[in-house]
LOZARO-856573 format. One record per residue (C-alpha): residue in one letter; x, y, z. Coordinates in pm, whole numbers, plus 50000, padded with zeros to 5 digits. Example, Ala and Ser with C-alpha at 12.3 -4.5 7.8 and 13.67 -1.06 7.14 Angstrom:
residues 2
a512304955050780s513674989450714
end
This chain:
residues 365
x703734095996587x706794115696567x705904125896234x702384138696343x703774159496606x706984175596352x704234181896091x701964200096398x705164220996525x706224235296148x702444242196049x702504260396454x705484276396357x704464288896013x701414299196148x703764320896415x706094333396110x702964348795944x701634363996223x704964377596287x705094394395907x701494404495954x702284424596277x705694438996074x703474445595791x700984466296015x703714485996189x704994498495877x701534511995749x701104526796088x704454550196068x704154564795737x707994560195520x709114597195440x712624614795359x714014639295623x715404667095402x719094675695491x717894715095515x714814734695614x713504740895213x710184724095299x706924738695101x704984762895271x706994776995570x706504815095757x708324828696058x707994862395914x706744872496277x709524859096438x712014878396163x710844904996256x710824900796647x714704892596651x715154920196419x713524941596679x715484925496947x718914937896759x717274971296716x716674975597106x719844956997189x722074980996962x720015014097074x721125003697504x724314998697401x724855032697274x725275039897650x728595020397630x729965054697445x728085076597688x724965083297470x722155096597726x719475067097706x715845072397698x713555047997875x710355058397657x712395051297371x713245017197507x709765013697590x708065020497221x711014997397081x709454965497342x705554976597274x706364985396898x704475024796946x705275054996774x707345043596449x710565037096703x712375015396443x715365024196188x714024992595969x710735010395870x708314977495764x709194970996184x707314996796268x704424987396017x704454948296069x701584946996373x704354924496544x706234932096869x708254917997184x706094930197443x703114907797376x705094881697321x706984882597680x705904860797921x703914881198135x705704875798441x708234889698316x707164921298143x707714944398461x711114931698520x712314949598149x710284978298206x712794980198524x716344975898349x714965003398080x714685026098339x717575011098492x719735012498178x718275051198117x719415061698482x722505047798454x723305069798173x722775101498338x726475095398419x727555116598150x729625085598017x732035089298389x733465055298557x731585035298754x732165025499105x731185005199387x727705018499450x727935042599162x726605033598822x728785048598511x731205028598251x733455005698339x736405000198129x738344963398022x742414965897989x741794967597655x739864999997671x736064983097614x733375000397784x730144987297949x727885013998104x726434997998450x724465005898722x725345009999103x726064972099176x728464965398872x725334950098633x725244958498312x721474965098175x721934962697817x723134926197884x719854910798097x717914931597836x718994912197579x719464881497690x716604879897915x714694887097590x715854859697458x714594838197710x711294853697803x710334858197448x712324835597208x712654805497436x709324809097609x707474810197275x709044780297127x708934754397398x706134767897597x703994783797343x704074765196971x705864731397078x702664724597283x699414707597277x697714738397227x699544744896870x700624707796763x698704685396902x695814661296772x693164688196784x695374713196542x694194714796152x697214692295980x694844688495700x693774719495526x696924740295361x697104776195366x699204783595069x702594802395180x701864789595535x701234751295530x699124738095769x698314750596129x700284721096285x702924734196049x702824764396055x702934766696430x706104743796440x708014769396207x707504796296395x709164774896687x712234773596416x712174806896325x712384814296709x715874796596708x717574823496449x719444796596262x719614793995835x717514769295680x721124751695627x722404754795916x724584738496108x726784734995801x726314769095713x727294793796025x727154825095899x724314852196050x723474830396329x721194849896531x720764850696900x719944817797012x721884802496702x724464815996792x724984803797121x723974769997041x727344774096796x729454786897101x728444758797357x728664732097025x732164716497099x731184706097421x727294698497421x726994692497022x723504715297068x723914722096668x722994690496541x720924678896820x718214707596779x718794708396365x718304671296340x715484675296554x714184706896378x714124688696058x712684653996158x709364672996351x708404692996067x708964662995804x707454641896022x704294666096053x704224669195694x704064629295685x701634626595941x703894606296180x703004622296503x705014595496696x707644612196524x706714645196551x706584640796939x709624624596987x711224653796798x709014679996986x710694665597311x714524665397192x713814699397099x711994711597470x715344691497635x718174703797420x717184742097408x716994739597776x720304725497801x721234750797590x720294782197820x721794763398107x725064757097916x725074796797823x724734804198177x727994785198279x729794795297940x728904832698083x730384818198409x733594804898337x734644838498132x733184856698437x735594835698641x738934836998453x738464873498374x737854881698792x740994903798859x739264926698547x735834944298719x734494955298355x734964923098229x733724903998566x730364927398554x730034919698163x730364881398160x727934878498545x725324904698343x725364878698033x724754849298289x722554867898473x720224875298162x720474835598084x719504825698426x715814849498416x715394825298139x715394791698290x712954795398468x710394801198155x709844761698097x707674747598316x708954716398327x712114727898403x715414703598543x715964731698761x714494728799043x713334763799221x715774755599535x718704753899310x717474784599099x717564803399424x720944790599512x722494798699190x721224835799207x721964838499530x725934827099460x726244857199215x724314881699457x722744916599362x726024931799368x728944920099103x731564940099289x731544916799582x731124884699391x733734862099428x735624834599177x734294812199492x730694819899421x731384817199090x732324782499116x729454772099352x727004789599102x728554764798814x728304733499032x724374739699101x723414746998770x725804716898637x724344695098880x721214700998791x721694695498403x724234665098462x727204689398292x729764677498520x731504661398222x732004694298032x731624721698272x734734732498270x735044732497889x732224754697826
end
């Protein structure tokens, strides 16, 4: 009898075993085996457009900061350099490559630069004097650095860039391309367009070429551009580099192998560490803001910087921020940076560390 029943529980447990290996075996043909490369050299790839927007960026960026040496800034010219009208670039094939920054803004946001260009222009009409409280001009570091500002110690040229960065760059990659709309199941990952790949590809390299970061990067750190860079700043503390590299690599691999599990888990390290990456600008921004208080060029240049970061956070919609502490933080720093305290300061940090559990490395940023 015994032996009826041992012979019934190995055939059960055979039985189990090759279930078991039948289930591993389908598992494996449902997540395709590929190689993640250990740079971005894949076949077909194009972010030509998005070249040429952060070369457009530095072109604006360089052109308002002229007012730092008292050049008299024009808004128009500010204006065609956003909208990409009237030839307004040094880089000729700019002018000629039917791209831009303006279309690419988030619209809510559009009217806010047209503002700081004319706020950047009228600031400049003071003939390069210093500014005061109330009275927008240059202010000038220990070290003799000038930053042209307006009335209430903010320094244009600084939420003009780096708002770009967030209402164009930023908003385009995690709102725009790392989406449903552009990679999900309905987008062509089938039919290759030589030089471009794919749609589904295609759409995810334009998120990368959004980031300004060399196909090797992180090991190579030379002309890291705009949001690159930054990620390479706030590295030490929040290792950003090889999060969002890792994470650039496996999506577009894994899009190439048709693993959309994969691709999606990528897609959503990506959408989590950029974020983290604006937020951990702002208190970077912050914390020089902070030790440099007693200096009022300095103060104004580090609070403009955050400032810029902040309009950005607010360009993924599903945000960690909520819009209560959003409203807090701004409301810390205030509309004037001559009044803002290393108090303020601190309370703006807390929110905006709360909110993106930084509490751990805050205060190393």
């Amino acid at each position: 009898m015994h032996r009826k029943l041992n012979s019934k529980m190995f055939m059960l447990a055979g039985l189990a075993v090759c279930t078991l290996f039948s289930s591993c075996s389908k598992d494996e043909e449902d997540s395709p085996s590929y190689t993640v490369p250990q740079t971005y050299n894949f076949e077909n790839v194009n972010y030509s457009g998005q070249t040429d927007r952060i070369s457009m960026l530095s072109e604006l960026d360089s052109y308002v900061k002229t007012g730092n040496n008292g050049a008299l800034l024009d808004a128009q010219k500010m204006r065609d350099m956003y909208a990409n009208v009237n030839a307004p670039f040094s880089e000729a094939r700019l002018n000629t490559s039917g791209k831009q920054l303006k279309d690419k803004t988030i619209l809510s946001a559009q009217s806010l630069f047209d503002s700081y260009f004319d706020k950047a222009a009228s600031a400049s009409l003071s003939a390069g004097t210093p500014a005061l409280n109330g009275k927008a001009g240059l202010l000038t570091t220990s070290e003799g650095t000038k930053y042209l500002v307006d009335a209430n110690g903010v320094e244009p040229a600084q939420i003009i860039q780096k708002g770009l960065m967030g209402a164009v760059f930023y908003f385009q990659a995690v709102e725009v391309y790392l989406t449903e709309a552009k990679i999900g199941a309905a987008v062509d990952n089938t039919t290759i367009t030589p030089g471009d790949g794919t749609k589904m590809e295609h759409h995810f390299d334009e998120a990368f070429g959004y980031f300004g970061a060399p196909v090797d990067f992180p090991t190579n750190l030379n002309n890291l551009k705009f949001w690159a860079n930054y990620s390479n700043k706030v590295n030490p503390s929040t290792g950003s580099n090889k999060a969002l590299m890792d994470a650039f690599l496996k999506g577009r691999a894994a899009i190439s192998a048709k693993d959309m599990k994969g691709k999606d888990e990528a897609i959503a390290t990506i959408r989590t560490e950029w974020e983290k990456l604006v937020a951990a600008s702002v208190i970077l921004e912050l914390n020089l803001a902070k030790t440099h208080i007693a200096d009022q060029a300095k103060k104004s240049h580090y609070l403009s910087e955050a400032l810029g970061f902040m309009v950005g956070l607010k360009f993924k919609s599903d945000r960690k921020i909520t819009d209560a502490q959003y409203e807090e933080a701004m409301a810390q720093l205030g509309s004037n940076f001559y009044d803002t305290t290393a108090a303020d300061i601190n309370a703006a940090i807390d929110i905006i560390s709360t909110a993106y559990n930084m509490d751990s490395i805050k205060s190393q940023l």
